[in-house]
Jmol script that loads the backbone (N, CA, C; Angstrom):
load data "model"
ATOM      1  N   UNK A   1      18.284  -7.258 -25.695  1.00  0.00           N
ATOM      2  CA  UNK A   1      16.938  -7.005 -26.174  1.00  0.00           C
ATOM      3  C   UNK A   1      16.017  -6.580 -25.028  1.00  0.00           C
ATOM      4  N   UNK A   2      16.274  -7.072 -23.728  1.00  0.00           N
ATOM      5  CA  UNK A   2      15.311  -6.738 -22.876  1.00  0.00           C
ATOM      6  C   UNK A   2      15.818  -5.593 -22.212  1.00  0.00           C
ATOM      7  N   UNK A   3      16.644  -4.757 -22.626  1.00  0.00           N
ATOM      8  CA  UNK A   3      17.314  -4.076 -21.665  1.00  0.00           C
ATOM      9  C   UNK A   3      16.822  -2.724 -22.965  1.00  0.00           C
ATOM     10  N   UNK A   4      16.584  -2.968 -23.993  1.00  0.00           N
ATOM     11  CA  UNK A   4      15.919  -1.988 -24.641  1.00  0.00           C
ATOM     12  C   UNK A   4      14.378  -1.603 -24.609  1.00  0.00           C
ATOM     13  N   UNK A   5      13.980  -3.039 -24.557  1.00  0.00           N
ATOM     14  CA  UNK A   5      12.477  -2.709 -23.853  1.00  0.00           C
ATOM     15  C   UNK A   5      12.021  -2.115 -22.763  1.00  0.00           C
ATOM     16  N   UNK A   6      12.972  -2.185 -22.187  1.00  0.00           N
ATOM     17  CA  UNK A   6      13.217  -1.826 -20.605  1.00  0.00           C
ATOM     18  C   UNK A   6      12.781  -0.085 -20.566  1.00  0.00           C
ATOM     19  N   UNK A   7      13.817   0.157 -21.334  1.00  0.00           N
ATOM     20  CA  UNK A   7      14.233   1.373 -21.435  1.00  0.00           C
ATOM     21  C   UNK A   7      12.920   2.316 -22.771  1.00  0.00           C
ATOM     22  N   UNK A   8      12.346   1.680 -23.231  1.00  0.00           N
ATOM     23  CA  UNK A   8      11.186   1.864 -24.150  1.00  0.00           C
ATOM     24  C   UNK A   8      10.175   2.010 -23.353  1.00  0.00           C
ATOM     25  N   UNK A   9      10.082   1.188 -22.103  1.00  0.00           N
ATOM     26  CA  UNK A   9       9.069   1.061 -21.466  1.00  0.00           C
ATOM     27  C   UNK A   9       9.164   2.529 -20.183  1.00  0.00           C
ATOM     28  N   UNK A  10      10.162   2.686 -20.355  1.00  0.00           N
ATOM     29  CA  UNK A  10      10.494   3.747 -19.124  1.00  0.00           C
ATOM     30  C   UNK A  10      10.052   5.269 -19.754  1.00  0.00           C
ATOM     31  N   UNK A  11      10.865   4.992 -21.160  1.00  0.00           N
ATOM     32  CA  UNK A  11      10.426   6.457 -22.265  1.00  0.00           C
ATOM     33  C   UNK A  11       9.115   6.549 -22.664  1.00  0.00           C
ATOM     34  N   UNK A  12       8.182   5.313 -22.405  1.00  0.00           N
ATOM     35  CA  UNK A  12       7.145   5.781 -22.624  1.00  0.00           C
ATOM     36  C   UNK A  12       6.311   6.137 -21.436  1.00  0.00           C
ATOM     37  N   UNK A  13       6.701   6.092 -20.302  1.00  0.00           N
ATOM     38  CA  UNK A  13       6.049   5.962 -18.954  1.00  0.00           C
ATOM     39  C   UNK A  13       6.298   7.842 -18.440  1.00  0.00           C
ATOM     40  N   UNK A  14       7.357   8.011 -18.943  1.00  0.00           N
ATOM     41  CA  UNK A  14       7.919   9.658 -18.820  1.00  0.00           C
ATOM     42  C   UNK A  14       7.058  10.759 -19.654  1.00  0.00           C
ATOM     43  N   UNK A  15       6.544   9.586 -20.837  1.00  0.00           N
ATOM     44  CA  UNK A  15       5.916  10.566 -21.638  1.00  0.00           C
ATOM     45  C   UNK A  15       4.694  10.931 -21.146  1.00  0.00           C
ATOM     46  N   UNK A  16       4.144   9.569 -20.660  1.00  0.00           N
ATOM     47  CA  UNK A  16       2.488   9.621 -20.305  1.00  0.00           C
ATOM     48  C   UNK A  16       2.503  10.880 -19.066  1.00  0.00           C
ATOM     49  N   UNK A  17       3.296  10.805 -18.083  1.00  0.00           N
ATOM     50  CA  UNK A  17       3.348  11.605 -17.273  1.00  0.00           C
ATOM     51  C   UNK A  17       3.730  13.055 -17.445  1.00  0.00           C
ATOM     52  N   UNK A  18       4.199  13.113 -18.259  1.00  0.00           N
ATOM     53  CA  UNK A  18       4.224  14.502 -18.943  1.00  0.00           C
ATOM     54  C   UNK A  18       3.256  15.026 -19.496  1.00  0.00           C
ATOM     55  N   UNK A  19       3.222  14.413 -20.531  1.00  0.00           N
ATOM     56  CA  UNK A  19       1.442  14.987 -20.993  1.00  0.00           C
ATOM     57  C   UNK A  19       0.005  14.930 -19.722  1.00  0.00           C
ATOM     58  N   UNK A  20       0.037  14.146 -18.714  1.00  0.00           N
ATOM     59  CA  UNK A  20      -0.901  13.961 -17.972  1.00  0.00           C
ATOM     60  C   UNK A  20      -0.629  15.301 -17.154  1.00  0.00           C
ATOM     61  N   UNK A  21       0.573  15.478 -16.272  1.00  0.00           N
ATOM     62  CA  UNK A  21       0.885  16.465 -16.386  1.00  0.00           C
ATOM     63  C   UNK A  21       0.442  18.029 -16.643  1.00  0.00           C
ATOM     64  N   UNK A  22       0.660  17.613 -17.859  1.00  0.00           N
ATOM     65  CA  UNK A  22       0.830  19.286 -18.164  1.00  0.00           C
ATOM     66  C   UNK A  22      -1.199  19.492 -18.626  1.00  0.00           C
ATOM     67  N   UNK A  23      -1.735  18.114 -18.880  1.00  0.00           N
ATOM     68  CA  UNK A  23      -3.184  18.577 -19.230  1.00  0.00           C
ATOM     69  C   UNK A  23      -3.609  19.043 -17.759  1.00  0.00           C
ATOM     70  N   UNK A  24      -3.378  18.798 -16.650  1.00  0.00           N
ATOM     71  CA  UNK A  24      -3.952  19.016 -15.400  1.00  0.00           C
ATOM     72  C   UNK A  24      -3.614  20.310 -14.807  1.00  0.00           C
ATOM     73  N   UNK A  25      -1.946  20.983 -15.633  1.00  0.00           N
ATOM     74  CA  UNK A  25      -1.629  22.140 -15.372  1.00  0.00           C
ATOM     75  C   UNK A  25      -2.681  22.968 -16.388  1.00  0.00           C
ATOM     76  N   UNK A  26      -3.003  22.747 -17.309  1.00  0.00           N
ATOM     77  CA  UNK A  26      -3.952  23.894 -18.164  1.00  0.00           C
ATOM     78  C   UNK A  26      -5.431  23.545 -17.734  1.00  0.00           C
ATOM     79  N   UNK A  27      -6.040  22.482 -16.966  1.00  0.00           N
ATOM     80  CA  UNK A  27      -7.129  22.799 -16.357  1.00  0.00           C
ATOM     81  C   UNK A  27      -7.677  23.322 -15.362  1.00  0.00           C
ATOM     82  N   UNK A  28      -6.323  23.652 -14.380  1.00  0.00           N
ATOM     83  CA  UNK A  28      -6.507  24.046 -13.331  1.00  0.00           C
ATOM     84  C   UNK A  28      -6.263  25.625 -13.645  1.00  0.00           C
ATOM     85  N   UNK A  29      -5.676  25.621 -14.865  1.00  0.00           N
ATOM     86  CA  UNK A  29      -5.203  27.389 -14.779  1.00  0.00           C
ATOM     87  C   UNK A  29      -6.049  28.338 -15.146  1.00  0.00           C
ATOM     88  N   UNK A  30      -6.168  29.108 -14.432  1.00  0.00           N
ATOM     89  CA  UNK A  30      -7.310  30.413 -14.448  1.00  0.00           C
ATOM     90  C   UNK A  30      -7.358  31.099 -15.435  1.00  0.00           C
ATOM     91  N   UNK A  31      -8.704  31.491 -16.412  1.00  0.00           N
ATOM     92  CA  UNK A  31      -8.121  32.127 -17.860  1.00  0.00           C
ATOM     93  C   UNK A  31      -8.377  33.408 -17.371  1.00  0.00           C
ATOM     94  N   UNK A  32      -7.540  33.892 -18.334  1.00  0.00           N
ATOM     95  CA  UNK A  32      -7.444  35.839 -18.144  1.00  0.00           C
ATOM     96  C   UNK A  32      -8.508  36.564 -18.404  1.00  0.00           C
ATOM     97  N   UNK A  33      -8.928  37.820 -18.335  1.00  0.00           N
ATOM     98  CA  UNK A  33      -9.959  38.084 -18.776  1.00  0.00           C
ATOM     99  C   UNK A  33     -11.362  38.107 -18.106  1.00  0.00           C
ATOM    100  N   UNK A  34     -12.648  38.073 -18.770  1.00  0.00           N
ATOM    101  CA  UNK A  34     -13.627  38.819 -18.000  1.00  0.00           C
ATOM    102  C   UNK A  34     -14.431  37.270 -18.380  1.00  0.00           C
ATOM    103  N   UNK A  35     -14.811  37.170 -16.860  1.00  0.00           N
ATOM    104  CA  UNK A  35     -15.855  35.900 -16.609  1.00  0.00           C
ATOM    105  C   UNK A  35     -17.347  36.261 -16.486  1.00  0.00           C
ATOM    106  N   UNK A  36     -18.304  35.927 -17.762  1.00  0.00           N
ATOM    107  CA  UNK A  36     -19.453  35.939 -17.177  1.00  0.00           C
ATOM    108  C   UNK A  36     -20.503  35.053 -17.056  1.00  0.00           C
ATOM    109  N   UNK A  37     -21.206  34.670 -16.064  1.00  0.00           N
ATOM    110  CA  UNK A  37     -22.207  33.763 -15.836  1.00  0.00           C
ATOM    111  C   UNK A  37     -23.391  34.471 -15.726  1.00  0.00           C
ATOM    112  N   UNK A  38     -24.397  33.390 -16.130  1.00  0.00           N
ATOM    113  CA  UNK A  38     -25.673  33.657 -15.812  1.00  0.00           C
ATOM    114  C   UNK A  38     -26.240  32.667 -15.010  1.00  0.00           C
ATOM    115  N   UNK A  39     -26.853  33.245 -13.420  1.00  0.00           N
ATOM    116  CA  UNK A  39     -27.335  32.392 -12.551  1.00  0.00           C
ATOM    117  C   UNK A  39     -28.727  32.226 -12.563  1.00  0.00           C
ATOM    118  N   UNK A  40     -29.191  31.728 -11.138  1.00  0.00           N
ATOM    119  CA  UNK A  40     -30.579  32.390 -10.448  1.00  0.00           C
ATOM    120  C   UNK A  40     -30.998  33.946 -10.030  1.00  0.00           C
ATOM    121  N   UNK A  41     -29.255  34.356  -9.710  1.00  0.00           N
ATOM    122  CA  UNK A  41     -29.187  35.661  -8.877  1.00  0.00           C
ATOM    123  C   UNK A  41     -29.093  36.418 -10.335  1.00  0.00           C
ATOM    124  N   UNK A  42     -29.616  36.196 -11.237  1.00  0.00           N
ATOM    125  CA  UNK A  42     -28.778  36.953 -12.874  1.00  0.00           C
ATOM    126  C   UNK A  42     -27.491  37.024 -13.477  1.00  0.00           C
ATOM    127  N   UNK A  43     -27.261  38.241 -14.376  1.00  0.00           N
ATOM    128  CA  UNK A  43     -26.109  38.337 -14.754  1.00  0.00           C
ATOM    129  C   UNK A  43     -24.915  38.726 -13.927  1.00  0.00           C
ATOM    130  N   UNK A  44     -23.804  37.457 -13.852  1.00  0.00           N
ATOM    131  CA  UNK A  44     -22.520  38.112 -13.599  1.00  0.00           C
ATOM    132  C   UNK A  44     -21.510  38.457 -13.889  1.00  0.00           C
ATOM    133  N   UNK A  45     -20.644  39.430 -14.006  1.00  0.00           N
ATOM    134  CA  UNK A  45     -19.294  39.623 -14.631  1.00  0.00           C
ATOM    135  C   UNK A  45     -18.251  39.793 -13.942  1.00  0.00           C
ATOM    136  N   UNK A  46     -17.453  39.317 -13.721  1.00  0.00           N
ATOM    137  CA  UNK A  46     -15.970  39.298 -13.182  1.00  0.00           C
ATOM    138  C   UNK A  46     -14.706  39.646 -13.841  1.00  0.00           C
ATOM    139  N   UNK A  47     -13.812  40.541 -13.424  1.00  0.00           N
ATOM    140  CA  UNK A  47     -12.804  41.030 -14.358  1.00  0.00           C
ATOM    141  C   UNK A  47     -11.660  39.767 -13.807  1.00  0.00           C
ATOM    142  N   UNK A  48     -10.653  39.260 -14.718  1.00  0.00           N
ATOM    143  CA  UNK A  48      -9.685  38.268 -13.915  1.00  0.00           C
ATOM    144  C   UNK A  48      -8.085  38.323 -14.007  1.00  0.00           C
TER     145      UNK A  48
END
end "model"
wireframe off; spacefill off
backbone 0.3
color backbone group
């Protein structure tokens, strides 16, 4: 019995890190396409 918990506890520890993971890979990733802001300095557009 404890050797399944064990192992429950491990499959869920793989999971968290996966999903944590992969949310930190899609926040860091640069979207495609044309960026524009509006500053102090005005309008900007960036192609990406």
């Amino acid at each position: 019995m404890t050797r399944n918990v064990l192992l429950l506890a491990v499959g869920a520890l793989v999971v968290v890190v996966g999903v944590l993971g992969y949310s930190l890979y899609e926040e860091k990733k640069q979207p495609d396409g044309v960026s524009i802001e509006l500053g102090s300095n005005g309008l900007s557009v960036e192609q990406k």
